[in-house]
VEXDREN-72439 format. One record per atom (N, C-alpha, C, CB): x, y, z. Coordinates in pm, whole numbers, plus 50000, padded with zeros to 5 digits. Glycine has a CB too. Example, Ala and Ser with C-alpha at 12.3 -4.5 7.8 and 13.67 -1.06 7.14 Angstrom:
2
513194943150780 512304955050780 513204967050780 511314955350905 512854977550708 513674989450714 512905000350787 514084994050572 
END
This chain:
477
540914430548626 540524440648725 539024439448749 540904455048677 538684438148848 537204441648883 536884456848935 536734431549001 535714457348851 535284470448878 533954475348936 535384475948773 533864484248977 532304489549050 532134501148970 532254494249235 530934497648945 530004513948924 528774517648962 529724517648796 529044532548976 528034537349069 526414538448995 528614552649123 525814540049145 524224543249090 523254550649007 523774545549154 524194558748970 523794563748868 524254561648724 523854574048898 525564554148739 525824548748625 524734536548555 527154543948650 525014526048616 524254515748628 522784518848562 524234512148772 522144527248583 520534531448573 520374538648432 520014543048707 521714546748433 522074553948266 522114544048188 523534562248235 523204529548212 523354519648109 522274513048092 524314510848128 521234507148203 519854503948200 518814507248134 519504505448280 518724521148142 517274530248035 518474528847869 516774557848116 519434529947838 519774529347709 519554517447679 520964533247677 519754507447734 519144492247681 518204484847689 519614484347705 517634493547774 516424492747780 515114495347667 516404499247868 515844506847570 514954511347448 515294501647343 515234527147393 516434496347353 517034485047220 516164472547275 519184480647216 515214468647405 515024456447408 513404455847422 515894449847516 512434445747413 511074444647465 510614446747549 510664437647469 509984452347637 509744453047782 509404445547864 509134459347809 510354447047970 510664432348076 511714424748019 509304420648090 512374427947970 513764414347907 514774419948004 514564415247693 515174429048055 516084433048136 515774422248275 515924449848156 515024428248321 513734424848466 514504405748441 510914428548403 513784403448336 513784385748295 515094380648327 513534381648118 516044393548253 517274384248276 517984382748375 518104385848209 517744395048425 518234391048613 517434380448670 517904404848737 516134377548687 515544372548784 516004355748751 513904377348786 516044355348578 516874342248551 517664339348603 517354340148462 519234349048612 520414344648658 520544343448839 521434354848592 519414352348908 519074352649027 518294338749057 518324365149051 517784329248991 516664319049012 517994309148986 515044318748894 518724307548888 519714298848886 520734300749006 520324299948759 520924309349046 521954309449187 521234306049270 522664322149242 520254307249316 519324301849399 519194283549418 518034308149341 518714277149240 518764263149276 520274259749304 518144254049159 521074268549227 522174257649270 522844257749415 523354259049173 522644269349499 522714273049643 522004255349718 521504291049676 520514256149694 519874250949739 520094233249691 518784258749718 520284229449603 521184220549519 519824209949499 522844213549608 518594211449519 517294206049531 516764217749545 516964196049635 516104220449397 515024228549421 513164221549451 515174237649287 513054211449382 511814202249439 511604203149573 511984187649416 510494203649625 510554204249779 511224215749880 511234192849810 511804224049813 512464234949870 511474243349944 513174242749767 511804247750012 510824258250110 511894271650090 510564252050318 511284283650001 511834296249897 511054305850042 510914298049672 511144318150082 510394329350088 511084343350028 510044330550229 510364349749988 510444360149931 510104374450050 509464357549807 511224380750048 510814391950139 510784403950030 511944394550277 509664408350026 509444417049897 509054433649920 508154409749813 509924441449887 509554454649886 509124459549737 510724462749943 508984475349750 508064479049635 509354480449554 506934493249649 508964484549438 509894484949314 509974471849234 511334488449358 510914476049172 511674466249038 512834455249123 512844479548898 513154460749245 513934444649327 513284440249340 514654441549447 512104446249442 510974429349461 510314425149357 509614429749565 510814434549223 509854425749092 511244415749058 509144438548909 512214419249078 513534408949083 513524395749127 514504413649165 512664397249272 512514385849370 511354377949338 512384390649513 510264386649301 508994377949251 509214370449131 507774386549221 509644379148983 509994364748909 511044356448911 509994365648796 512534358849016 512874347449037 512434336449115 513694349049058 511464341649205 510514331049293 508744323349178 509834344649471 508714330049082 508234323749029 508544313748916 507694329649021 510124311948876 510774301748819 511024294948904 511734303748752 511724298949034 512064283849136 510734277949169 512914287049306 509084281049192 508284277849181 507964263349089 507924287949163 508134271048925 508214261148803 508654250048857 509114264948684 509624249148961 510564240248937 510374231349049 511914245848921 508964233049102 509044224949217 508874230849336 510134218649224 509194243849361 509944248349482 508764250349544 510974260849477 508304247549732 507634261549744 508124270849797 506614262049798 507134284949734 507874297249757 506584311849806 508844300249589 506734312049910 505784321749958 506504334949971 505154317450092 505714345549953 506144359349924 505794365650037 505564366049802 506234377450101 505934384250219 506244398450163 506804379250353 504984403750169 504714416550092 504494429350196 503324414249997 505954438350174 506314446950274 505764459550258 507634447950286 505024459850153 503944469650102 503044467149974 504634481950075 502294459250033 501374451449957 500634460749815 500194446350075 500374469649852 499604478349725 501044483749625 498484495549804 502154486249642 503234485749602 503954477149507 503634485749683 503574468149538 504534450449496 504424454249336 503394429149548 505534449149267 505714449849136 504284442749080 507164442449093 503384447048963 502174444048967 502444431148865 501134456448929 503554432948732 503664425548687 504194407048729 504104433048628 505214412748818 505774404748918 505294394548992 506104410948990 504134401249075 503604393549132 502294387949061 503494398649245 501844389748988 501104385348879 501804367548845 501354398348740 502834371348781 503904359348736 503794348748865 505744366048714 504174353749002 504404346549109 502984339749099 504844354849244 502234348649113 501234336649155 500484329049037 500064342649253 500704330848898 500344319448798 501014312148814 500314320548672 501964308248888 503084298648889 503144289448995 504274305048889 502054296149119 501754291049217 502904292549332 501394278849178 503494305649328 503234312549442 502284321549541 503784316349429 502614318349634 501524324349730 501944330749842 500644314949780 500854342849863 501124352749945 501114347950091 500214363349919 502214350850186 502034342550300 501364352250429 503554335650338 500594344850483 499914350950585 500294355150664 499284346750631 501604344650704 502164349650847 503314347250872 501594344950956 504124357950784 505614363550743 506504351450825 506004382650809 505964352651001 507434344551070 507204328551059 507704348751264 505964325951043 505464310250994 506894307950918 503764308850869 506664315150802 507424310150705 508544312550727 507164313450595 509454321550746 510934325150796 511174310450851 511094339250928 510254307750972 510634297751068 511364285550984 509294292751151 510764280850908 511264267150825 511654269650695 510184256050811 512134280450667 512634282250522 514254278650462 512414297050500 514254271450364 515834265850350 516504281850252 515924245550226 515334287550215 516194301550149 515324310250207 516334304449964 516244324350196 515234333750186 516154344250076 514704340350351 515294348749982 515854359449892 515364374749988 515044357849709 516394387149960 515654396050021 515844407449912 516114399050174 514724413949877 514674417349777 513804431649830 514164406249678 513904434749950 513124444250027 513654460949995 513314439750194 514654460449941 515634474649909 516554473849788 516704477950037 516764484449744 517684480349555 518314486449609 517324484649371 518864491349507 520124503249453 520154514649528 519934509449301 518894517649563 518244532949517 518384537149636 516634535249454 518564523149760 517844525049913 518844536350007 517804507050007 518614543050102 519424549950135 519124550250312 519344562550045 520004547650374 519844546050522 519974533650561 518644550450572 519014528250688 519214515950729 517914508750688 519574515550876 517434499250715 516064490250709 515264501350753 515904475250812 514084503650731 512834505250801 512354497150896 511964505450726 511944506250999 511404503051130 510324488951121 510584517351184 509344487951009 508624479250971 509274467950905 507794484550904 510804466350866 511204456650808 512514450550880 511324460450676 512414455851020 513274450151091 513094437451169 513594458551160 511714436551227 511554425651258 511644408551151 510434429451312 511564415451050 511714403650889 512724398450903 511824409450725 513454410950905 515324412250871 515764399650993 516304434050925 515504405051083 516084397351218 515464380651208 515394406651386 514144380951201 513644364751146 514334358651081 512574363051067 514534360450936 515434357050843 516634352950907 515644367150753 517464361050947 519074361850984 518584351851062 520004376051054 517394347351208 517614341951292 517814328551263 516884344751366 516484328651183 516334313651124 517434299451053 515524317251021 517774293850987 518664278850953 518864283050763 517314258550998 518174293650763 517824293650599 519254302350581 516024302950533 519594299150378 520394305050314 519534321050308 520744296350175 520814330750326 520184344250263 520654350650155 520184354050347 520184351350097 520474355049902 519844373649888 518894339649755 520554379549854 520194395949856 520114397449703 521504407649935 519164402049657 519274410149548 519774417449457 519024413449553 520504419349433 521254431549344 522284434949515 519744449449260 521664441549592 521924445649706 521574442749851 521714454149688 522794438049946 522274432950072 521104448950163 524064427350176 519724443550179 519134459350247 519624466950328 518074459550312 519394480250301 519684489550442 521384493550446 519244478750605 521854491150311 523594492550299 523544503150144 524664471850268 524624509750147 524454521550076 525144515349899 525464536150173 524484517649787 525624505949690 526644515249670 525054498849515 526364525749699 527744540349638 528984537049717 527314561249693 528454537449821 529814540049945 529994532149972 529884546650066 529004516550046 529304505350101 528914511350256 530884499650063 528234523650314 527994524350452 526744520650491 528224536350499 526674516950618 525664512650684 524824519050805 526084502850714 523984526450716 523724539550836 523024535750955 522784552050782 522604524350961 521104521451056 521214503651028 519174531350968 520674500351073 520214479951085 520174475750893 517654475851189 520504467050937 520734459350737 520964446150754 522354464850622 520414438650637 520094425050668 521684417550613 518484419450575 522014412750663 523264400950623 522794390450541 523904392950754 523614392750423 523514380150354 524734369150341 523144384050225 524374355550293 524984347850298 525944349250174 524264338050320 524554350750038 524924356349898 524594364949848 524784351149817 525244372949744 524714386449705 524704381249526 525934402549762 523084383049496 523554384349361 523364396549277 523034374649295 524344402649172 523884417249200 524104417648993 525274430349347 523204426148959 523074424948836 523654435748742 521844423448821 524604433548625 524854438948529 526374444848563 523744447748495 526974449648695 527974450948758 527724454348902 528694459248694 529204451548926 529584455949076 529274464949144 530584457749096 528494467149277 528494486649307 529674487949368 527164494949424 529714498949404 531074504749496 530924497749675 530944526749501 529704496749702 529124492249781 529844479749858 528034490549723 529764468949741 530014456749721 531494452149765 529724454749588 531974462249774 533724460349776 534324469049870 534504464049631 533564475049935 534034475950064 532834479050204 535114487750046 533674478550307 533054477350470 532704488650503 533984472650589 531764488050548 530794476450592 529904471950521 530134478550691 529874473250420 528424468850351 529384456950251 527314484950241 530374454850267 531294439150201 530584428750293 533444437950233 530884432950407 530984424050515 529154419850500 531674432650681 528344427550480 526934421150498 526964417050332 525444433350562 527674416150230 527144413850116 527224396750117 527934422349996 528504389950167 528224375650192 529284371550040 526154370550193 529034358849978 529644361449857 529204363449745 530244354649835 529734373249685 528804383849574 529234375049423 529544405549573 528144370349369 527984369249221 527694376349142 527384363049188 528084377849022 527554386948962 526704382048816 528664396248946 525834385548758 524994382848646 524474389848540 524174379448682 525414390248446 525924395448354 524304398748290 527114385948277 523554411848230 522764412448179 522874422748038 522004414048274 524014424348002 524034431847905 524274446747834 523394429247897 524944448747998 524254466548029 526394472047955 523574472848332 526074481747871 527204488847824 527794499547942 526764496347688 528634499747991 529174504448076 530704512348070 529064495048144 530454525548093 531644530748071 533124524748088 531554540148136 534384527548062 535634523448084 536214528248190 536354525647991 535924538748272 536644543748383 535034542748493 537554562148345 535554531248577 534534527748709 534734539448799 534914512548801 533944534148884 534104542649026 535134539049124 532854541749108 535204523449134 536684518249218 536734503449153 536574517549427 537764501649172 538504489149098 539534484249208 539364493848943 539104468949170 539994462949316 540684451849163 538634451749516 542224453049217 543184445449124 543194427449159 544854452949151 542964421349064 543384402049124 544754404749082 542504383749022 544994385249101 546094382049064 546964385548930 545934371649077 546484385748859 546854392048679 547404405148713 545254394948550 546694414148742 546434428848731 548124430348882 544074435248790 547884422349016 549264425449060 550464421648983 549444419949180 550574412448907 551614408548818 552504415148773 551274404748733 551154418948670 551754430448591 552964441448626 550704437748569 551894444448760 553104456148840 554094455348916 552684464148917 553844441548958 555554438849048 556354437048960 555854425349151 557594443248987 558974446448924 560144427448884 559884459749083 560204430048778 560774419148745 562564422048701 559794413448626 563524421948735 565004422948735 565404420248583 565724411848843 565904427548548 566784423148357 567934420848420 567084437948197 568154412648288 569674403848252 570734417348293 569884397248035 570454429248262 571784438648296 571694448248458 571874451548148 570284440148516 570224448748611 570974445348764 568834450848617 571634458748793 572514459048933 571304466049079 574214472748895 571714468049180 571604467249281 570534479649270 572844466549355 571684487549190 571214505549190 570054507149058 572964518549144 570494501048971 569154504948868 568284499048902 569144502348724 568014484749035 566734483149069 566374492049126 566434473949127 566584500949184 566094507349249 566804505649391 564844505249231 566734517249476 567584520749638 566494529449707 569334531649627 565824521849837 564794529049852 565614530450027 563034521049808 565154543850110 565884549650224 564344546550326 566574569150194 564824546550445 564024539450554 564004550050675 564744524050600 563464555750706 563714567750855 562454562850948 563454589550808 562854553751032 561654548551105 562464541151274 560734534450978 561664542651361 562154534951439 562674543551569 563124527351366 563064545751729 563054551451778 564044545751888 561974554851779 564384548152026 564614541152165 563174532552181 564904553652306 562664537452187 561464531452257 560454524552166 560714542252333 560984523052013 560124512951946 561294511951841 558424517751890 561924501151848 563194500851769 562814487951663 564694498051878 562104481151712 561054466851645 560484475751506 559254460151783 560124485551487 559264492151363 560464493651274 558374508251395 561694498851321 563064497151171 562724487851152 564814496651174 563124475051211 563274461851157 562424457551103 563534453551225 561084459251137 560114456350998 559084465450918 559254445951031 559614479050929 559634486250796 560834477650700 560074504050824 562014477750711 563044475850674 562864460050622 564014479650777 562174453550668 561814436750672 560914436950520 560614430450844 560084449450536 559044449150435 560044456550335 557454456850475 560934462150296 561464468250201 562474460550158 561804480150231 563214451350193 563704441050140 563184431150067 564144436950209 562274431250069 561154423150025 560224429549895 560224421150156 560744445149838 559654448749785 560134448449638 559074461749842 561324442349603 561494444049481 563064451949420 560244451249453 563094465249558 564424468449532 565484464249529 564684473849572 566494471249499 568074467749497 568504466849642 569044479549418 568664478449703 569084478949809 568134491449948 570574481749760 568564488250042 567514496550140 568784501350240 566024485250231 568744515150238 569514523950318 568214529750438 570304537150205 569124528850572 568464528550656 568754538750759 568454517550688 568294547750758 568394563350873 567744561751026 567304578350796 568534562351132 567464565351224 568514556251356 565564558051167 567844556551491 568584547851615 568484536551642 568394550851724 567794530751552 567434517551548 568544509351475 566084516151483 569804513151443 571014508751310 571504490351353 572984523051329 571734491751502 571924477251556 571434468451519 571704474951658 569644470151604 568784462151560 568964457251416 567644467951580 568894467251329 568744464051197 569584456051161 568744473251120 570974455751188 571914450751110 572154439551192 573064459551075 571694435851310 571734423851364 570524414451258 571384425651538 569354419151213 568594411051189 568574408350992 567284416651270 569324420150935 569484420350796 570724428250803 568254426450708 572034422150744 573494423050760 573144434950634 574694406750734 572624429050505 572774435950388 572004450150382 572324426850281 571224451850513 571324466750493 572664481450542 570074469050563 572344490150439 573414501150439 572794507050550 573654511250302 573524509650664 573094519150777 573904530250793 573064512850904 573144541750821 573944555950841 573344560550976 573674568650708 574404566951000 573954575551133 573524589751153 574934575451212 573444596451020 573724609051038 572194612051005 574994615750949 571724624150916 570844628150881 570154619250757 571184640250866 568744619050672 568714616950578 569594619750434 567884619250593 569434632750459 570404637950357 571774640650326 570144645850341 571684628650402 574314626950435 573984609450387 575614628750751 572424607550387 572744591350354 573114587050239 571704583050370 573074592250118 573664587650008 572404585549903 574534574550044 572364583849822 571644584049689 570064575049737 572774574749548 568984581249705 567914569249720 566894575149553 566734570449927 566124570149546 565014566049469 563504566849530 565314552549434 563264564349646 562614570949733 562774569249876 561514569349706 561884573749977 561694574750108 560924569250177 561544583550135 561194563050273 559934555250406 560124566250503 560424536250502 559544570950537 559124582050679 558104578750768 558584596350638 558244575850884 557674580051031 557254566451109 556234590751017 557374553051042 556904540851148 557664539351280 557074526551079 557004542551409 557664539851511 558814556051530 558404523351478 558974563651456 560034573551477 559804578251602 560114584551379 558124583951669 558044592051779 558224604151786 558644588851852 559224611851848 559464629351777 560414631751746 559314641351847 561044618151695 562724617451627 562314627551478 563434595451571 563674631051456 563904641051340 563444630751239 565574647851316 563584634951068 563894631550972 562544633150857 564474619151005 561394639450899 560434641250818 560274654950724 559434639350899 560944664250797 561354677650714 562154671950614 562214689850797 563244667750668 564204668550549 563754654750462 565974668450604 562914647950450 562514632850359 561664641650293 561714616650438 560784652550335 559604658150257 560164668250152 558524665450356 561714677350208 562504688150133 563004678549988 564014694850243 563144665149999 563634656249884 563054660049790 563484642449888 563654651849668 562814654549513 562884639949461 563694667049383 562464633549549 562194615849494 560524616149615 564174598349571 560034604549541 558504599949624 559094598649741 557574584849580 558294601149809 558274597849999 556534589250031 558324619850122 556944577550090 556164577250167 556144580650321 555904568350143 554724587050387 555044588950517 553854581650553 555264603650573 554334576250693 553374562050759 553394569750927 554504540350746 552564568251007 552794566951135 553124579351181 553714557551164 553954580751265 553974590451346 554844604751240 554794583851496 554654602851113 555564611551037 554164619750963 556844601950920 552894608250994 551694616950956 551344632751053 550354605850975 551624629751179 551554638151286 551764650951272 552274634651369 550694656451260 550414676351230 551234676851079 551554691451390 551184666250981 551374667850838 550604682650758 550734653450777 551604691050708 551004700250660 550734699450536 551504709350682 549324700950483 548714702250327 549724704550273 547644712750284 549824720350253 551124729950170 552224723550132 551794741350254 553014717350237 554064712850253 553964702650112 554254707150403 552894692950135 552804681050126 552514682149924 551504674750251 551884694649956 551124697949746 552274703849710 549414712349694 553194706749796 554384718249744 555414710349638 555444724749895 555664699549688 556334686549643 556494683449532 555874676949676 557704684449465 557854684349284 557644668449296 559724690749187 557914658949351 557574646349316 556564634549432 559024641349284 556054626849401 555134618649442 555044619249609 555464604949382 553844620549642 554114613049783 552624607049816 554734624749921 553164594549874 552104583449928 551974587450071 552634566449915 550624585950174 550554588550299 549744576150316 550014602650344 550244566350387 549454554250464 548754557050614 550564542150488 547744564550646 547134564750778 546034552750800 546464579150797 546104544950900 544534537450957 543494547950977 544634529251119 542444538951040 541484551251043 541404562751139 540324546751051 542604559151285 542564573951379 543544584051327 543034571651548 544454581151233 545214589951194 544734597451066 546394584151182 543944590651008 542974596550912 541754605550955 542414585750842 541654602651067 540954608651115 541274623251208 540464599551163 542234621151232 543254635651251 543974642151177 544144635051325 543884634651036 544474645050947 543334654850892 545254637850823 541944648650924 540574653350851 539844663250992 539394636350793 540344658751077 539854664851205 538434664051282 540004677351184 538404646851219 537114641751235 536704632151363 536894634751115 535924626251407 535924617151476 536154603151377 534714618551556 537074591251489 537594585951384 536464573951390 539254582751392 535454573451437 534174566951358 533234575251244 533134562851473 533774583251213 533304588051086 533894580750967 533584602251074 535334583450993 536124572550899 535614562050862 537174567550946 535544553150978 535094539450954 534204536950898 534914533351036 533094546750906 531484543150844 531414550950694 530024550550964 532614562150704 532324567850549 534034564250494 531754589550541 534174551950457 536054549750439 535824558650301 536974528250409 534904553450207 535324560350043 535504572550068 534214560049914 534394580450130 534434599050112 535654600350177 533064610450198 536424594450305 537254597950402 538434600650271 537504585650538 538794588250190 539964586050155 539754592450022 540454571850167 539034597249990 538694607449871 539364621949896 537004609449858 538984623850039 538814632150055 540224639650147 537584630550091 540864629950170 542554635350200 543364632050103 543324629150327 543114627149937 543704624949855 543544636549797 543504614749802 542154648649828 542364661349758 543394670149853 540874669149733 542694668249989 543134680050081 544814682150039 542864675650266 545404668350023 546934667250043 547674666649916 547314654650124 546544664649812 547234665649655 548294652149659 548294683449623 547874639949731 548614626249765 548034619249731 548944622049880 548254606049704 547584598649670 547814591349815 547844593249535 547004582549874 546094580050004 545954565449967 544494589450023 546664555050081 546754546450124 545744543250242 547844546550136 544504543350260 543644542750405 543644531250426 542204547550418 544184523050575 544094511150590 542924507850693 545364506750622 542704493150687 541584487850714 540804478750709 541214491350695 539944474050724 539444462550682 538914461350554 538624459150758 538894471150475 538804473050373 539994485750340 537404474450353 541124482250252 542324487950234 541574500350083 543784473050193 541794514750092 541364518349974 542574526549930 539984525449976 543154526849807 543574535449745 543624548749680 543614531749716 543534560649676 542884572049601 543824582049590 541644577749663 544024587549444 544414601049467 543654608549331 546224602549477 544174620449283 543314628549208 542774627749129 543534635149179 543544616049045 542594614348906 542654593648956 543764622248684 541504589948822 541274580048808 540794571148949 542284576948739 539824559548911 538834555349006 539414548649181 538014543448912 539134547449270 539354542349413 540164528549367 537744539649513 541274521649422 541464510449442 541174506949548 542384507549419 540324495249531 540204487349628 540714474049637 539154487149646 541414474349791 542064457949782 541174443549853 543654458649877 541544432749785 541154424349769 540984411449857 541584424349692 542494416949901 543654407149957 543404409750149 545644414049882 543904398550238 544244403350369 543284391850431 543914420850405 543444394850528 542844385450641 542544397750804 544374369650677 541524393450863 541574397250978 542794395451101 540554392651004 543834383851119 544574382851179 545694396451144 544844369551166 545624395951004 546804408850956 546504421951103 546174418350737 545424423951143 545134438251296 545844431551328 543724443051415 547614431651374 548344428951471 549244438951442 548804415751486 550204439651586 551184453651603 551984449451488 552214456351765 552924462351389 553884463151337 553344459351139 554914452951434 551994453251140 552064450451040 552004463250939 551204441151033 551544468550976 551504482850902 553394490650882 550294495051031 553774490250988 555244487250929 556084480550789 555604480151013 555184468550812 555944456550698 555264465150546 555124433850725 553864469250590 553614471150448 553994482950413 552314469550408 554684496050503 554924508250455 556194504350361 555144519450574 557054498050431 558284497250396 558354485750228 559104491050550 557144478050235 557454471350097 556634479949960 556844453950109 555844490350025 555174497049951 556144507549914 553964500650008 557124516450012 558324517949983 559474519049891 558444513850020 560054501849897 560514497749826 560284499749665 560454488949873 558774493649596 557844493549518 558254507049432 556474492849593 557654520149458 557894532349473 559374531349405 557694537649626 560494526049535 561814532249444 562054522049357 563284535949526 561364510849316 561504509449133 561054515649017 561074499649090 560504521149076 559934532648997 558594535548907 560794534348920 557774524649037 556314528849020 555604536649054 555694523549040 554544545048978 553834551749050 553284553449143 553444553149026 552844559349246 553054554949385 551384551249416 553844568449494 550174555749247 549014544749285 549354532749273 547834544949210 550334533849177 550244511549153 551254507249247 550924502048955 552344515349309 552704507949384 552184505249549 553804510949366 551394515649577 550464513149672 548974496149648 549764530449670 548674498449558 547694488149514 548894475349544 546994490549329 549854476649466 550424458049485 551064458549582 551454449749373 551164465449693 551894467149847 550914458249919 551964484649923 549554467549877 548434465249989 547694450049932 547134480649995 548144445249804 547294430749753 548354422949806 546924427249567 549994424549771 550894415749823 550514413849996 552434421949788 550694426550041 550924423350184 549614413850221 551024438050283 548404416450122 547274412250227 547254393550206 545444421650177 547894392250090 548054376450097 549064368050143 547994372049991 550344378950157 551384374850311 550864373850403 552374383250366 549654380250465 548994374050573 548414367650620 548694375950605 547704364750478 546374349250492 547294338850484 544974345850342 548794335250398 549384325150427 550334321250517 549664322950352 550624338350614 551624338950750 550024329750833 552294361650830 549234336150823 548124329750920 547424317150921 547174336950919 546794314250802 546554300350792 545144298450871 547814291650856 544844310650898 543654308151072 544174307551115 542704298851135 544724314351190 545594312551307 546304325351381 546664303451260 546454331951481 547474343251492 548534341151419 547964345751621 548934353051341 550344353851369 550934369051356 551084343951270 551854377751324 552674386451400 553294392751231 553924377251537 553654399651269 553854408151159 555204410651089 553424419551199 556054399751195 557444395251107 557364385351002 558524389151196 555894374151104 555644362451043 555454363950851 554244357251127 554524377850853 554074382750744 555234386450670 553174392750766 556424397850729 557304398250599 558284385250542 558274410050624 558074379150590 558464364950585 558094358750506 558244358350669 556644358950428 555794353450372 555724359150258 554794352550432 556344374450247 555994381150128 556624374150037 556294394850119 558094364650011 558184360849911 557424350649841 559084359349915 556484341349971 555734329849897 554524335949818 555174318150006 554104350549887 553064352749812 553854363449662 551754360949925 554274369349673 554984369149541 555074357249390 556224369849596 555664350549427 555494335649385 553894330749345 556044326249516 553264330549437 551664329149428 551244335849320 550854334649548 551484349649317 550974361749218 551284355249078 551884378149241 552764357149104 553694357448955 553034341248893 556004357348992 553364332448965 553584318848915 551544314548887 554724307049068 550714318948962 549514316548922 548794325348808 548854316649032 549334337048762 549184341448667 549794337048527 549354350848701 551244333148572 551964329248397 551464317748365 553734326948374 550324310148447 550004293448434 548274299948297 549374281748680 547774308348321 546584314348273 547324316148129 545964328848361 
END
């Protein structure tokens, strides 16, 4: 499992190991493991052309003595000092016995630089760049050079991962002692580039702030069949999705729940044709949910429209998930009233109408959003996205890992209600079975896609190769 912790954690584990060590051995050991990602980025450090974009604090003392080891080593490396009376004193001290030097004229150097470290904002920073460090920011980005961020890409939040104002994009992020929350999801993923991490020693609690599951960690939780198991003790998960006018969403809700592990998938709703033209082995009923016969849990609302069946899936006493149009004027009460589990999968406009927000609030605050309808609803909260998060009342955010940009196509959110679904009626909890819904589905899509469009049948299609992927690349470890 990879984990993030927050900024104030991080700084607690820092000052305690900080008293067990000499002063500056912390400082040292980042700027070491930051100076080694650097040559090997650069793969020739001799002759290298380094700049340093340096703000005040302990990052730009980060950036100065890793620019004064790539120095040692050959490099040159000029510093651009974004508040010169500021600059780490020790820091730049180091830089320039080493024969770095302060550069005169910041875009000189941008212009021909094969790196640039940016080391202009830490942890601590809050908002976007400063007005004075935007023109840097933009040089840098414009220029041919690698961009290497500090601990933290600037002007991006490490708690949340939002991006309130302009922030510099990096190519690489190297970030010290652990992960922030930041780091692992959008928008501030998307400017982190690819994040290393450099282990410095720091003791760190057991319960993070969010945790995004690999391959191992989905393993574990997908459901594996015993020698005595039938149809029904895998589990029987029920499907109420689908409409006249969007009859394509049964078939792949239903596409994704065949696929999730269960025994069998009973299927409610006007869509029964479709279905059984395209999967013979599902049980179709015509009547109500509750004339359908025995389930384990519930799929509610993909494609339904203002078809019935969400009262009576929510009156149940098995998990329900509700997706789509079954979110629609969802009542709290209703929803906390519930002797057993329920999962709610909204994107960000439906999340954003369950919160009664504008749904670019969502987007720019996903952690607080999905925090924050995992209390309102006493649910645990599926928010999808470009960054997929998990949350409900207790224990830290999941964040997923998995997915591709092609996955934004119609219906895919279908495939994954229904295998997340499934999941559920084996009889997982509906955090872990949300987490390996949203890691499975997201690597059914990178191998339905390939680069390439593709469609969201393509994807349930794929769920068994990535299954396989999971299972079979983990039992090889």
């Amino acid at each position: 499992m990879r984990t993030g912790h927050d900024v104030t954690t991080v700084r607690t584990a820092e000052r305690e190991l900080m008293t067990k060590l000499p002063p500056g051995t912390l400082m040292q050991r980042a700027a070491a493991g930051l100076a080694a990602t650097c040559a090997g980025l650069l793969g020739r450090t001799y002759g290298a052309r380094v700049v340093l974009l340096v703000g005040s604090g302990d990052n730009g003392g980060d950036a100065l003595y890793a620019g004064a080891r790539l120095a040692r080593r050959g490099a040159g490396v000029s510093a651009v000092l974004l508040a010169p009376d500021r600059a780490h004193p020790e820091g730049l001290a180091a830089f320039t016995r080493a024969g770095g030097r302060v550069a005169d004229d910041p875009f000189e150097v941008l212009a021909v630089a094969d790196l640039v470290l940016d080391g202009i904002t830490g942890i601590g920073g809050r908002g976007g760049l400063r007005p004075d460090a935007v023109p840097l920011a933009r040089a840098a980005r414009g220029s041919n050079a690698l961009v290497v961020a500090v601990d933290l890409p600037s002007g991006v939040d490490a708690d949340t991962g939002e991006a309130a104002g302009e922030a510099l994009r990096a190519d690489v992020t190297v970030t010290f002692g652990a992960y922030k929350p930041g780091l692992l999801i959008d928008p501030a993923r998307e400017y982190a580039g690819v994040v290393h991490l450099v282990p410095i020693g720091l003791g760190l609690p057991s319960v993070p702030a969010v945790e995004a599951l690999q391959h191992a960690d989905a393993a574990d939780l997908l459901p594996v069949p015993a020698a005595e198991s039938d149809k029904y003790r895998r589990g029987v998960v029920g499907v109420v999705a689908g409409s006249g006018r969007y009859p394509g969403a049964a078939v792949l809700a239903v596409a994704g729940a065949l696929r999730g592990g269960a025994g069998a998938v009973r299927y409610v709703g006007p869509g029964g044709d479709a279905v059984i033209a395209r999967f013979p082995e599902t049980l179709v009923s015509d009547g109500s949910p509750d004339q359908a016969g025995r389930v384990q849990a519930w799929v509610v609302g993909p494609g339904l429209g203002e078809g019935p069946g969400v009262a009576e899936v929510l009156a149940s006493d098995v998990p329900v998930l509700v997706d789509a149009d079954g979110l629609r004027g969802l009542d709290p009460d209703a929803v906390r009233a519930r002797p057993a589990a329920t999962l709610l999968t909204p994107h960000a406009g439906e999340a954003a109408a369950l919160l009664g927000v504008p749904r670019e609030r969502v987007e720019a605050e996903r952690l607080a959003s999905v925090r924050e309808l995992a209390a309102r609803f006493g649910a645990t909260v599926l928010l999808k996205g470009s960054t997929t998060l998990i949350a409900d009342a207790e224990g830290p955010v999941r964040v997923n890992s998995t997915g591709t940009p092609w996955l934004a196509t119609a219906g895919s959110g279908d495939v994954l209600s229904g295998l997340a679904g499934s999941l559920l009626a084996t009889g997982l909890p509906a955090r872990d079975a949300a987490s390996a819904a949203a890691y499975l589905h997201g690597l059914a899509g990178r191998h339905a896609a390939q680069g390439a469009p593709t469609s969201a049948y393509a994807v349930a299609e794929a769920l068994p190769t990535a299954w396989r992927d999971i299972t079979e690349t983990s039992a090889e470890r």
